[in-house]
LUMDREN-499974 format. One record per residue (C-alpha): residue number from 0; residue in one letter; x, y, z. Coordinates in Angstrom, 3 decimals, padded with zeros to 6 digits. Layout:
REM residues N
PT|NUM|a|X|Y|Z $
...
REM end
This chain:
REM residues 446
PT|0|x|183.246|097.189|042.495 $
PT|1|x|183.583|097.683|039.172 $
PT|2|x|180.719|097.576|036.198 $
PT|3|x|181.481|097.789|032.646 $
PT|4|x|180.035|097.686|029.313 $
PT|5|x|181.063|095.078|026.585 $
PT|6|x|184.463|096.706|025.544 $
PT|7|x|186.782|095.293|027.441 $
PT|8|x|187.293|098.038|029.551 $
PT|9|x|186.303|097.984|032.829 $
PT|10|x|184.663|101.316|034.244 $
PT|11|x|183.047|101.554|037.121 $
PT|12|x|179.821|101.934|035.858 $
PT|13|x|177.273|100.146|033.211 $
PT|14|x|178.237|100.874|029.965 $
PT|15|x|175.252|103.725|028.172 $
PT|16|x|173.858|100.727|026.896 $
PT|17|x|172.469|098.928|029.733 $
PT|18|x|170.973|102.460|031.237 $
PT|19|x|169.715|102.911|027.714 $
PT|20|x|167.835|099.435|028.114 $
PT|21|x|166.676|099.815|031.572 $
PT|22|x|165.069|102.949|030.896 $
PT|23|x|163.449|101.457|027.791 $
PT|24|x|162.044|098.443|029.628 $
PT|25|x|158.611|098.104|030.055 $
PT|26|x|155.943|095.756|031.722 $
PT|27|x|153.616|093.844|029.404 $
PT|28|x|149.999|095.410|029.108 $
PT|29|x|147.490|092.594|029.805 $
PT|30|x|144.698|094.690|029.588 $
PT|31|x|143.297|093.235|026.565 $
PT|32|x|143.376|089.985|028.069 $
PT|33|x|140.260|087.973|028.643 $
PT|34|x|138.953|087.380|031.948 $
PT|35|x|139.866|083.273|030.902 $
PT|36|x|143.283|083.973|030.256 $
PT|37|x|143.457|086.113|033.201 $
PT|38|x|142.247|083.088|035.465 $
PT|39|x|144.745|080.841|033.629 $
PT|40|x|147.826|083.074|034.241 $
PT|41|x|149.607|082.557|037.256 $
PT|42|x|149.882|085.164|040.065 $
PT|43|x|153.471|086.419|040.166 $
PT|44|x|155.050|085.856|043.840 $
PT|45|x|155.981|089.150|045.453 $
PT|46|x|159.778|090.245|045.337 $
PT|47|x|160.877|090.253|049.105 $
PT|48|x|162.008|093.926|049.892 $
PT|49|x|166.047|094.284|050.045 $
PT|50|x|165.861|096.423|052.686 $
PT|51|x|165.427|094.763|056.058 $
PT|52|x|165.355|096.062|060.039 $
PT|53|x|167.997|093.530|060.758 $
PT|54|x|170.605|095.229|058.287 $
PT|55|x|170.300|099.116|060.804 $
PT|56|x|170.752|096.595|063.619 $
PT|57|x|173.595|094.617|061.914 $
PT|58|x|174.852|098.460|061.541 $
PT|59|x|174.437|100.180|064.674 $
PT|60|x|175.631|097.259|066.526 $
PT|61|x|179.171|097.116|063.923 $
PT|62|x|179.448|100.972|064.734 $
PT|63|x|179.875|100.457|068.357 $
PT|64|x|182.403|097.898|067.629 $
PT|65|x|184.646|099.358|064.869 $
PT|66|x|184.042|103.015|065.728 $
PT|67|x|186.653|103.208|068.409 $
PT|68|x|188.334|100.284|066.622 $
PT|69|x|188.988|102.652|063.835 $
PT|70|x|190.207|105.599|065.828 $
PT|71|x|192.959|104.001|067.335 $
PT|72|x|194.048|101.675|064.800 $
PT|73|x|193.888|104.169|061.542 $
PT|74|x|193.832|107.368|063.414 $
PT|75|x|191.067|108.541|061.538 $
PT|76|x|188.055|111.403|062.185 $
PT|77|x|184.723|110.128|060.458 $
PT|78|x|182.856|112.971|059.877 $
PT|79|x|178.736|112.501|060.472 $
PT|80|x|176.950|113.727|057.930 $
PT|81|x|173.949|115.730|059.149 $
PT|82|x|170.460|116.126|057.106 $
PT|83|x|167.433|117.879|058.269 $
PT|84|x|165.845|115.362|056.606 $
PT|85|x|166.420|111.639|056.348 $
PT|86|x|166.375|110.706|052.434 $
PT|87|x|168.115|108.240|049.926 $
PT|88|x|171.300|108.720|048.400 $
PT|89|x|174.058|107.812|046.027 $
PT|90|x|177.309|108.360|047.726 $
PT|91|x|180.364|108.231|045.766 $
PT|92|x|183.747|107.814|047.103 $
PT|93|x|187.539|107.709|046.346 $
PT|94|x|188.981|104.417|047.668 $
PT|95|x|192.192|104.146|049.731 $
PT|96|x|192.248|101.354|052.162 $
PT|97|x|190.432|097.956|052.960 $
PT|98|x|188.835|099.715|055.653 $
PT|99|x|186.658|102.403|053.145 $
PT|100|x|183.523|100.975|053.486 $
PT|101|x|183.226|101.222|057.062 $
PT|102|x|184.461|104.812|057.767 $
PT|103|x|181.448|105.573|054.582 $
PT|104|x|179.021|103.987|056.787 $
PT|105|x|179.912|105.289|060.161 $
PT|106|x|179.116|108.666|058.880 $
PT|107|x|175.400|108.407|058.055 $
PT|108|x|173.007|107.038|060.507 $
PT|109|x|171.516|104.863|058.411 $
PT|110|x|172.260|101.875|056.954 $
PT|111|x|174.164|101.587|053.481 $
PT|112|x|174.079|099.429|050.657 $
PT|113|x|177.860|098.605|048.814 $
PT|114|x|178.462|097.135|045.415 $
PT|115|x|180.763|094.409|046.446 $
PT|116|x|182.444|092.094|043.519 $
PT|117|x|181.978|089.038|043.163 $
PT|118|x|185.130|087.621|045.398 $
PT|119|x|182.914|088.478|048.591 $
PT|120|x|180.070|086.367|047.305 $
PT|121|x|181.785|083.059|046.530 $
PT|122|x|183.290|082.448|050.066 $
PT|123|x|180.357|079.906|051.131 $
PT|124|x|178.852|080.130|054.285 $
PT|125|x|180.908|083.327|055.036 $
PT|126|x|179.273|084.972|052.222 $
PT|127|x|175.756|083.911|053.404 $
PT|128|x|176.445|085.452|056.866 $
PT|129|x|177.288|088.920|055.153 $
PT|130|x|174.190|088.630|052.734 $
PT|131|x|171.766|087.977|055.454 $
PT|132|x|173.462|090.767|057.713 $
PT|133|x|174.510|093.802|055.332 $
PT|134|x|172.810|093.156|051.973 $
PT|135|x|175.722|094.282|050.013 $
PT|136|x|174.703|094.749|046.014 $
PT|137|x|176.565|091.930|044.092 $
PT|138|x|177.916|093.056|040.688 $
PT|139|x|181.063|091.161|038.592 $
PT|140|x|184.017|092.704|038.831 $
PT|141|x|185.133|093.988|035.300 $
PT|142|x|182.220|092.803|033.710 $
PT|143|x|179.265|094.048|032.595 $
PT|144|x|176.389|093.769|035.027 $
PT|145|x|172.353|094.726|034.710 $
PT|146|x|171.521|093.342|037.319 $
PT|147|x|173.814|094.916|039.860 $
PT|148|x|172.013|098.233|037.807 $
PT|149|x|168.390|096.674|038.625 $
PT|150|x|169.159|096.308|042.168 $
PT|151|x|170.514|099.413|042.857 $
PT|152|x|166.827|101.003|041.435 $
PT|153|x|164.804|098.038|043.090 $
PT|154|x|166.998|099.620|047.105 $
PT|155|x|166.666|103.296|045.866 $
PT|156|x|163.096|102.646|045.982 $
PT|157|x|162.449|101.436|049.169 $
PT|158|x|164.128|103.932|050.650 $
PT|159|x|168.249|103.036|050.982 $
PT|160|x|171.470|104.680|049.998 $
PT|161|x|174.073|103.373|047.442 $
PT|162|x|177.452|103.433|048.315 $
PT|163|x|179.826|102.984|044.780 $
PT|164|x|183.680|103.630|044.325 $
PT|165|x|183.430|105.019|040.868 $
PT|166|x|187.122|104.143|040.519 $
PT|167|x|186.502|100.570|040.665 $
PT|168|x|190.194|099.831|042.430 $
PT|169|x|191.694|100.930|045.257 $
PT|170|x|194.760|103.304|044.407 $
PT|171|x|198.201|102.150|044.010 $
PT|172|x|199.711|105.250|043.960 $
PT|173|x|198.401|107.285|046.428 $
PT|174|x|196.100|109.622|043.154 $
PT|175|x|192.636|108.756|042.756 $
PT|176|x|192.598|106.037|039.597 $
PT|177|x|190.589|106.214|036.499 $
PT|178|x|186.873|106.830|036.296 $
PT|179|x|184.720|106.169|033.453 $
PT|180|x|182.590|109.178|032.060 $
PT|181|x|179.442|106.521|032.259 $
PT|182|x|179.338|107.196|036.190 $
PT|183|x|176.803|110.540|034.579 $
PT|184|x|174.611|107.970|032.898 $
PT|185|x|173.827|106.139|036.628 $
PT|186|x|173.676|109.413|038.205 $
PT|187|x|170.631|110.580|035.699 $
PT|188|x|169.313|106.776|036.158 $
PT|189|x|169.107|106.813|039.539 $
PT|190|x|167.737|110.503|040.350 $
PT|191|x|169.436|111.010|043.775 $
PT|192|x|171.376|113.487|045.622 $
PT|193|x|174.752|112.649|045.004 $
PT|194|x|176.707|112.734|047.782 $
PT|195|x|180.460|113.416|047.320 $
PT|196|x|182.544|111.343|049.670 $
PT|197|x|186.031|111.973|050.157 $
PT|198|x|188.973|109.834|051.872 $
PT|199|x|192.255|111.777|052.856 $
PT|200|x|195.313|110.154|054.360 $
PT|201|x|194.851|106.413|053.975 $
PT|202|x|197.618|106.096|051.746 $
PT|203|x|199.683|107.185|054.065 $
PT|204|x|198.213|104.759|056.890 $
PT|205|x|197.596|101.838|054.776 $
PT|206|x|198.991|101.816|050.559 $
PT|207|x|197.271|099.294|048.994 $
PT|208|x|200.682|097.722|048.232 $
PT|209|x|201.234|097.071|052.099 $
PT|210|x|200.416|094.362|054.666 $
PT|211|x|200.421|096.812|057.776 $
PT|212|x|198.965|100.062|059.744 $
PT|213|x|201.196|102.975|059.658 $
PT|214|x|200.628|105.296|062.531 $
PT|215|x|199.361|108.751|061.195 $
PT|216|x|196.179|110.428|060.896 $
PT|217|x|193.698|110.338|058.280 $
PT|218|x|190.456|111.887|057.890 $
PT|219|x|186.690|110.869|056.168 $
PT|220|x|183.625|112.958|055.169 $
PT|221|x|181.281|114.190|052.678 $
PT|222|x|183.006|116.608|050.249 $
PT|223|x|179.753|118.251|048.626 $
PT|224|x|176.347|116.954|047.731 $
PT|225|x|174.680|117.483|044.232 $
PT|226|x|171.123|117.977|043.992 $
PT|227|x|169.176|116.615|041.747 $
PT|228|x|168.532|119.799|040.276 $
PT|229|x|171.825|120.393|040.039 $
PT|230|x|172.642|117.468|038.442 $
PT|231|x|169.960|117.951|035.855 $
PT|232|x|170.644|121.518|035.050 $
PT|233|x|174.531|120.513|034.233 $
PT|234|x|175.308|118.759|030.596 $
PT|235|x|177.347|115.419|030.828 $
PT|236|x|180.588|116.991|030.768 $
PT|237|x|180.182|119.116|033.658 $
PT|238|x|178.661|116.332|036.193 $
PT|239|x|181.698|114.355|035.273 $
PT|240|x|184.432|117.017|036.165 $
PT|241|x|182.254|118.180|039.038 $
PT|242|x|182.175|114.398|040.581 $
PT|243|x|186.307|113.927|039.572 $
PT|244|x|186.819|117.202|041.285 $
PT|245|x|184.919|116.167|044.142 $
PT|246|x|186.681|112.734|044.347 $
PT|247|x|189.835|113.633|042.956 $
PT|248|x|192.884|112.786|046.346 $
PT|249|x|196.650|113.071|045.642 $
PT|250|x|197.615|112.289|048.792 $
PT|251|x|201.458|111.335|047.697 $
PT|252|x|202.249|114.742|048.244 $
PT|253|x|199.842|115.497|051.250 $
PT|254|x|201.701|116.236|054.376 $
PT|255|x|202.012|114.126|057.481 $
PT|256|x|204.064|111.440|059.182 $
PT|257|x|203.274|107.908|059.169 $
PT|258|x|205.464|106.200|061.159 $
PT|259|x|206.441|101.761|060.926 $
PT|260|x|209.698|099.629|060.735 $
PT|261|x|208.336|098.592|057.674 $
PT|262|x|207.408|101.310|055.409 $
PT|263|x|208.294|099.871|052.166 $
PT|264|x|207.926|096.494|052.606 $
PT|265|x|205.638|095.180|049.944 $
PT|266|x|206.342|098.121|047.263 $
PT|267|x|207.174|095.525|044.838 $
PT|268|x|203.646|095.213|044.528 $
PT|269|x|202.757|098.060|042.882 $
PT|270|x|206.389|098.359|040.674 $
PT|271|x|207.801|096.227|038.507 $
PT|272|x|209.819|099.241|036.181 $
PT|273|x|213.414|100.378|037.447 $
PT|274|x|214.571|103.507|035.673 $
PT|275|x|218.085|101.932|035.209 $
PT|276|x|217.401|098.597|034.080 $
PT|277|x|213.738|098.110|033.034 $
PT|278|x|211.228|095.618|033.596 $
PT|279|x|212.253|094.371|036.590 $
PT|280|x|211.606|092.248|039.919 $
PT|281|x|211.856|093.870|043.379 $
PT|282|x|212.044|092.708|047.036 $
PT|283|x|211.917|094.682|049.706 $
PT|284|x|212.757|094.761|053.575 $
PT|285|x|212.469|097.339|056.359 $
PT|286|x|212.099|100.510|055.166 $
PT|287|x|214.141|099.078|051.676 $
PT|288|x|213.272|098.503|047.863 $
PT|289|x|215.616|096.353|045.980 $
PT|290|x|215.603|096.180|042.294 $
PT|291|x|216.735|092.737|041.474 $
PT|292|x|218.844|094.176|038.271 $
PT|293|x|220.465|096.285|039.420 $
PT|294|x|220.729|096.186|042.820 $
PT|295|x|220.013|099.868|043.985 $
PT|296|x|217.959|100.292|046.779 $
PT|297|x|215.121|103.106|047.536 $
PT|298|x|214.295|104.056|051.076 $
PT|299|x|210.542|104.835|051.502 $
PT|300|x|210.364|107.296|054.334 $
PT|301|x|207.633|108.777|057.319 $
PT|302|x|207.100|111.468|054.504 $
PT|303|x|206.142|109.089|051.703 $
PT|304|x|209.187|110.414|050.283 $
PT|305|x|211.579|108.392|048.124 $
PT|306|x|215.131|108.110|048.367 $
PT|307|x|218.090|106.336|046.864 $
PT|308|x|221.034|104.652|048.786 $
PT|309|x|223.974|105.970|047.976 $
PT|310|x|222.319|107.623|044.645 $
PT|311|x|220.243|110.298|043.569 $
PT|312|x|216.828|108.775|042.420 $
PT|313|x|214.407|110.537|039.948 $
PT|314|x|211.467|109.916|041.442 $
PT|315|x|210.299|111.553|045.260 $
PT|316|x|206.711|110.178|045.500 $
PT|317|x|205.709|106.747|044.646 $
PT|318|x|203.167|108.269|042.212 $
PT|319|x|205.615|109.850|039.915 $
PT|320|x|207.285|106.466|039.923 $
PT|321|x|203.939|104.719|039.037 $
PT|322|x|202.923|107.264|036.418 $
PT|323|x|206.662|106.728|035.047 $
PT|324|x|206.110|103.308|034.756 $
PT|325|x|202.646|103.245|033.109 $
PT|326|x|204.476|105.991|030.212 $
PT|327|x|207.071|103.264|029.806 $
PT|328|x|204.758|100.150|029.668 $
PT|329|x|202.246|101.986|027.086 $
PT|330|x|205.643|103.126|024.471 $
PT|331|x|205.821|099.276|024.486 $
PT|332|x|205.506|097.383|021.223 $
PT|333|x|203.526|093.746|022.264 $
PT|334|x|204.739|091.613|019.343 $
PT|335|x|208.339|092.708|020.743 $
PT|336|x|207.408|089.724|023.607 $
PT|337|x|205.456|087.107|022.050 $
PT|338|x|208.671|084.401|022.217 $
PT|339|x|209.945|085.041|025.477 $
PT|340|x|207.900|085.449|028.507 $
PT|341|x|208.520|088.802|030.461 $
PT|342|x|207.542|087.638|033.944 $
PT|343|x|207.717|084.318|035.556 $
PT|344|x|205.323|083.908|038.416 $
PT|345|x|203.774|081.310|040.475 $
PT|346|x|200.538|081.119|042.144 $
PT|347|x|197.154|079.025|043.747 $
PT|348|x|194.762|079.153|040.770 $
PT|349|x|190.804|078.446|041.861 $
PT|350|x|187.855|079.002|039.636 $
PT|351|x|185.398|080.912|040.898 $
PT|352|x|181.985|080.412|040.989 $
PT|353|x|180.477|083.645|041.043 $
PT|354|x|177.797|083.920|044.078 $
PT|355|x|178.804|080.316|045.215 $
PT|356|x|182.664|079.084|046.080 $
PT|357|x|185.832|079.094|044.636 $
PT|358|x|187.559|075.973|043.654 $
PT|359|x|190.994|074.780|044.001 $
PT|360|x|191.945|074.137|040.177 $
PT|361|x|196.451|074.018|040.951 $
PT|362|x|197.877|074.385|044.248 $
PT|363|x|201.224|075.275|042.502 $
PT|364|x|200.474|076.879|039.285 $
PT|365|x|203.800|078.371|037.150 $
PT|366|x|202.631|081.541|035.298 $
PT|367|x|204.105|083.311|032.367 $
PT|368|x|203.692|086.575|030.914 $
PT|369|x|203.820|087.353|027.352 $
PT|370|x|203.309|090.619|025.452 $
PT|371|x|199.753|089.223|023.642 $
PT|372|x|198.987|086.525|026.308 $
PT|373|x|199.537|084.676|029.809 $
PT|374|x|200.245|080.736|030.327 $
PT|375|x|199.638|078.698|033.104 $
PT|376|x|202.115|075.473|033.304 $
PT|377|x|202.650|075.654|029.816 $
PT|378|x|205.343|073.187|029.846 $
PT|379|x|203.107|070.769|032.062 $
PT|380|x|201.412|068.065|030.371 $
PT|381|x|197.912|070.198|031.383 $
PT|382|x|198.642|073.833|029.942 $
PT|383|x|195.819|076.542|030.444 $
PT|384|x|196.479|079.185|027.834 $
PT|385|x|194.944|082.674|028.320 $
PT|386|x|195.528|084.574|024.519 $
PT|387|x|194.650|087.813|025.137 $
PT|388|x|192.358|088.391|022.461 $
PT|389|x|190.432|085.690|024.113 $
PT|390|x|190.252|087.229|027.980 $
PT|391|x|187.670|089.246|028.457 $
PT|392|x|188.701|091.238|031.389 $
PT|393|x|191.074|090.934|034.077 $
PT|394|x|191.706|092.553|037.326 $
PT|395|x|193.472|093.379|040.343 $
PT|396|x|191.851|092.586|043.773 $
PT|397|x|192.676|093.209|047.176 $
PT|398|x|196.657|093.283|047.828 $
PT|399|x|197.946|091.420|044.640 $
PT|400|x|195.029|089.260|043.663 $
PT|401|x|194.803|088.941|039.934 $
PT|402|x|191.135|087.538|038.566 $
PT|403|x|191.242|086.358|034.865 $
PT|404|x|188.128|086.230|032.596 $
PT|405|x|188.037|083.847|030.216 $
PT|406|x|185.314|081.484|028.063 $
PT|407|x|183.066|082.335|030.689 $
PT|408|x|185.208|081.575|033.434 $
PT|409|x|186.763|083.434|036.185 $
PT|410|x|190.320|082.118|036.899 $
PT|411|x|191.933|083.568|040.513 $
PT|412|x|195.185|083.599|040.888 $
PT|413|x|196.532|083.774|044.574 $
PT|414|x|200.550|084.065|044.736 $
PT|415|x|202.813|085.228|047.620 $
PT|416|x|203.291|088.222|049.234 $
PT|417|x|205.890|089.229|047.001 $
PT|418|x|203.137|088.748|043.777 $
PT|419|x|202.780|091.777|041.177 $
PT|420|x|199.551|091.421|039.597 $
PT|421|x|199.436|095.112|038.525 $
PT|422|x|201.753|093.938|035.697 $
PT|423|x|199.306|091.796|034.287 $
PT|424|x|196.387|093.932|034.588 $
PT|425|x|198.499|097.019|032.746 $
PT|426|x|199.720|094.504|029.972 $
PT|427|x|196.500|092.886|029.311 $
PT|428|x|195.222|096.212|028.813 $
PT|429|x|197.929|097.761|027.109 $
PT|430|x|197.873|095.091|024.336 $
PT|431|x|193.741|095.786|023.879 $
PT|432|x|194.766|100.049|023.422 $
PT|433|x|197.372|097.971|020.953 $
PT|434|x|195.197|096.389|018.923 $
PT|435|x|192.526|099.003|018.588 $
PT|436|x|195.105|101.392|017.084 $
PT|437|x|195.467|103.529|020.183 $
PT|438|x|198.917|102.275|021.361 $
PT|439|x|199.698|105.195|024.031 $
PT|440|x|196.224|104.188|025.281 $
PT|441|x|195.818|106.304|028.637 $
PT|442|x|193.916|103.433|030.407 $
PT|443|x|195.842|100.277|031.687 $
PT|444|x|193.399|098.808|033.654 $
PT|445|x|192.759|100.836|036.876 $
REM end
């Protein structure tokens, strides 16, 4: 849900620009017209409203549904949040599971409106179904987008809420990710009450990185609000650190159990660094990591703990791992790997077609990554090669979906289970810090 400016960075949030633009915008004055030219200029055909009664039913009849369904398969208290008064807001949250959007919604009364990415509008007739039911705010994922912008002014208006992950990702490691400083710029845009929304405990249910449910507890609620007056009485700086503190979750080292037979199965997801060997491939089993290299296995326990077999590992939380790996990947040099491809991969490729369908481009695509750039059957006789001072963006969705923007195209890549496309994302974005001069870059893409 992410919406960035024209760097290749993607944020969150509109770049300043676009809020600069928007708030410079203006309607034409035709009061010097002529009464002629007023006859001869067509009326303009009224904007529908966004907000419809059938989206509070679509809601209240959902809540009755997942509610309970929630409880007992995440374990998790939704907080209600209680006003005197019923009014708009912008509620921010941290995202930890799949399941975010609905525990954010079962805790106001009314309806909601999400910035949801692109991938949720190009699934046909689904996608209709969800439009006509929910509304959710379309927006490109990694790209920049006024119009997602527009329309969240256009629903303030008549009276709805915003719902926005300023993160843009859903966490890997168990810390809230990266937020861009432009969240401020939106907040000022929009003129809200800010509402603070905070997730605890998913990562130890559900880690992005996994297929299943652990059994644990987790817990949802507003954090803190921010009044507008608030808001405007603090300088940039302090909005930003009051909305990171507000948002900010490590929940590697939180407490609790969360118990499953398969606890680590699909880490290899999220790693692809071993402290012994390097860049690495993983597969893992059970409760088991197994580095590919080496051969050492971690055990990922009901703590969240790590552990090595037979060996003392340096890392207890898979978030010290992940941050180790991100300080290796940025010490890199990219022209080291511009012969050899680091990673071999393969993978569905569609295009999509934002707002429409995706289509099946390679059922069986081979994928290569290089230090400055990613291939797609290069050594077929119908190579697709992605330079990376060509791609404009690229991204991590759901699980291990990896989206590709390039000459206007969006490129999906859909692998196995076993698929890292957090490598790509980091490396891509690693190679931009690279070229810009800032080669320990802090931001690799989430």
């Amino acid at each position: 849900m992410a919406i960035s400016g024209s760097s290749v960075r993607p944020s969150g949030f509109p770049a300043p620009v676009f809020v600069r633009n928007m708030e410079r915008t203006k309607h034409p004055d035709q009061s010097a017209a002529t009464p002629e030219q007023k006859a001869k200029t067509p009326a303009k055909k009224k904007k529908e409203p966004w907000i419809r009664r059938r989206h509070q039913i679509a809601r209240d009849f959902a809540y009755v549904l997942l509610y309970p369904y929630a409880k007992w398969k995440y374990g998790v208290r939704v907080e209600r949040f209680r006003e005197p008064k019923e009014r708009p807001l912008l509620i921010l949250y941290n995202h930890q599971t799949p399941f975010d959007q609905f525990f954010v919604g079962m805790s106001f009364r009314k309806h909601v409106y999400y910035l949801a990415t692109e991938d949720l509008f190009s699934n046909g007739w689904v996608s209709k179904l969800i439009r006509w039911l929910v509304a959710p705010i379309p927006i490109m994922k990694a790209a920049s987008d006024f119009a997602a912008v527009k329309t969240c002014v256009r629903v303030a208006r008549e009276g709805g809420s915003i719902v926005i992950a300023p993160e843009g990702n859903r966490t890997y490691s168990g810390k809230t990710e990266h937020m861009s400083p432009s969240i401020v710029k939106l907040i000022r845009l929009m003129k809200l009450p800010v509402a603070l929304y905070r997730i605890e405990g998913g990562y130890g249910v559900q880690p992005r990185w996994s297929d299943g449910v652990r059994r644990g507890k987790m817990h949802s609620g507003v954090f803190r609000v921010l009044e507008p007056e608030a808001c405007a009485a603090m300088d940039d700086e302090a909005l930003f650190a009051a909305v990171r503190e507000g948002l900010t979750v490590d929940d590697s080292r939180s407490g609790g159990r969360f118990r499953s037979k398969r606890k680590a199965e699909y880490l290899e997801r999220a790693v692809y660094w071993c402290p012994y060997c390097g860049l690495s491939v993983f597969e893992s089993h059970g409760n088991e990591l197994e580095c590919k290299g080496c051969h050492r296995k971690i055990t990922y326990g009901e703590d969240k703990r790590l552990s090595g077999v037979g060996f003392e590992f340096p890392y207890a939380t898979v978030s010290e791992w992940y941050d180790a790996q991100s300080r290796f990947v940025r010490d890199l040099d990219p022209a080291q790997f511009t012969e050899a491809p680091v990673f071999r991969d393969r993978a569905r490729l569609s295009e999509v077609i934002p707002s429409k369908q995706k289509l099946l481009r390679r059922e069986d695509a081979a994928l290569r990554l290089y230090g400055d750039r990613m291939s797609v059957d290069e050594e077929g006789p119908e190579p697709l090669l992605l330079p990376f001072d060509e791609v404009t963006a690229m991204a991590a969705l759901g699980r291990n979906k990896l989206n590709v923007y390039h000459g206007g195209k969006i490129w999906q890549f859909k692998p196995g289970k076993r698929f890292n496309a957090l490598k790509y994302v980091n490396f891509y974005y690693h190679y931009q810090n690279w070229k810009r001069g800032e080669p320990n870059g802090e931001f690799l893409g989430l």
